[in-house]
Every structure is written in structure tokens, then in C-alpha cells.
C-alpha positions as CSV (number, residue, x, y, z in Angstrom):
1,X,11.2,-8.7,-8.8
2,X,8.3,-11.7,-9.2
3,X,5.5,-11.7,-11.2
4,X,4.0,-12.4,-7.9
5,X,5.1,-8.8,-6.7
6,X,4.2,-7.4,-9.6
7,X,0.6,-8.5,-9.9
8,X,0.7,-7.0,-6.2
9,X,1.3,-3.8,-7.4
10,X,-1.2,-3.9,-10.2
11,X,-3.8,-4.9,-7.6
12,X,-2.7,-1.2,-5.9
13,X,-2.6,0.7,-8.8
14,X,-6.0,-0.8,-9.6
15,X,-7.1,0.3,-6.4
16,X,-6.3,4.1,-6.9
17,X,-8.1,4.1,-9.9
18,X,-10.9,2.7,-8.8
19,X,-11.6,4.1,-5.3
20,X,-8.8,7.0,-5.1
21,X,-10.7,9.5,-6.9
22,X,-13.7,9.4,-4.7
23,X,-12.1,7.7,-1.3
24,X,-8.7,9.2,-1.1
25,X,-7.4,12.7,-0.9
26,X,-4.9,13.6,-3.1
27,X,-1.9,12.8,-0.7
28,X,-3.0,10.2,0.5
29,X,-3.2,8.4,-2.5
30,X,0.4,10.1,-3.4
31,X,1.3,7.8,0.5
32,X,0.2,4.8,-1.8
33,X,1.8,5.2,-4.9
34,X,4.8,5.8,-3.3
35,X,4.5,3.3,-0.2
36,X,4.2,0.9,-3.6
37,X,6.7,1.9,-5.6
38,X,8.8,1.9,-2.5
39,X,7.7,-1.7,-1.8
40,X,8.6,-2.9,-5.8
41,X,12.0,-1.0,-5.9
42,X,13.1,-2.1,-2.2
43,X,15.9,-0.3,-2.2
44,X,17.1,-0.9,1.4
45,X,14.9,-2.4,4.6
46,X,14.6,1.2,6.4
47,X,12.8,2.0,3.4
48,X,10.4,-0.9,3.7
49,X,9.9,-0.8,7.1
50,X,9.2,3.4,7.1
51,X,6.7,2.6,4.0
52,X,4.5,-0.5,5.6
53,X,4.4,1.6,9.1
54,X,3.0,4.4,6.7
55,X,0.6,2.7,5.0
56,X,-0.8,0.7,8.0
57,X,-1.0,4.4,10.1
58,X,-3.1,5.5,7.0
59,X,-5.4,2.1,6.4
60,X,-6.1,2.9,10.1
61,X,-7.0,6.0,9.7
62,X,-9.2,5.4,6.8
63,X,-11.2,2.7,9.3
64,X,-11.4,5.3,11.8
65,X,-13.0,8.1,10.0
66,X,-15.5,5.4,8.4
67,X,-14.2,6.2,5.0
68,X,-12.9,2.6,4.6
69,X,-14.3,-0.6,5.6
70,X,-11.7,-3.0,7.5
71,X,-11.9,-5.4,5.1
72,X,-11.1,-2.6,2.2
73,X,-8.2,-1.3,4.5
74,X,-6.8,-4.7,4.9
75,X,-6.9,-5.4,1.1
76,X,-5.0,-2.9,0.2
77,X,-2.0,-3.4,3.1
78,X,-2.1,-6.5,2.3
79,X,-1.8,-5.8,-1.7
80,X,1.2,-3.4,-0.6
81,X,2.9,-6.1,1.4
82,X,3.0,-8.3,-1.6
83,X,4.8,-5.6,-3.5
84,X,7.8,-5.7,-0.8
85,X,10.9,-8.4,-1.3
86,X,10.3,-11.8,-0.4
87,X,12.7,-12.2,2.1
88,X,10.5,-10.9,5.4
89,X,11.9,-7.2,6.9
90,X,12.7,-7.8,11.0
């Protein structure tokens, strides 16, 4: 773990405070939290790999029900992203 990474995943906790109360039903924000602590733990790239598909099929979702602005939706993959290992998952 990185200060980097970790700074990542206080940029998506952050983000469920701030908009998961009002923008995110309950499981979804439970598919963040644990797509994050997924991403900072990395225990194995399955894992990652089954956690970014996740979140990416739910940031689309959020775009597509105009609950989310792209750029919101983007944010926060991108935020998740940063949580995962450096080394990049094939």
C-alpha cells in the first residue's frame, strides 16, 4: 500500500459521505465500499478484476438513469482505480 492508494480511498469514502446518502441506495453504496476495500486489500487479481467490472456496470448505470453526471461517474471509477495495486491487472 501507497499513500497514493490510500488518499484514493479516502477520495471514495469521501464520496459516500457526501453523495451516498442522497444519490446511492443502500447497496449500491455497500458495491463501493466493498469494490474499495477490495481494490486497497488486493488480495488476488480475480478479485480486482470482478470489483472494477462491478463498479464500472454500476457508474453506468448511475449515468443511465440520470442519477449521476458522467463526469461524477468517472470520478468516482477513477478514485476506485487508484485504490487497486500498482502493477496494472491484464
Amino acid at each position: 500500500m501507497n499513500t497514493e492508494r490510500t488518499h484514493a480511498y479516502g477520495r471514495v469514502v469521501k464520496t459516500l459521505d457526501d453523495l451516498g446518502p442522497t444519490k446511492l441506495q443502500p447497496a449500491e453504496r455497500d458495491r463501493v465500499r466493498e469494490a474499495a476495500d477490495t481494490l486497497i486489500f488486493a488480495a488476488g487479481l480475480e478479485d480486482v478484476r470482478a470489483a472494477l467490472e462491478d463498479v464500472d456496470a454500476l457508474a453506468e448505470h448511475l449515468v443511465l438513469s440520470d442519477r449521476w453526471s458522467e463526469e461524477r461517474a468517472r470520478q468516482l471509477v477513477e478514485d476506485l482505480v487508484a485504490c487497486g495495486p500498482v502493477t496494472p491487472v491484464p
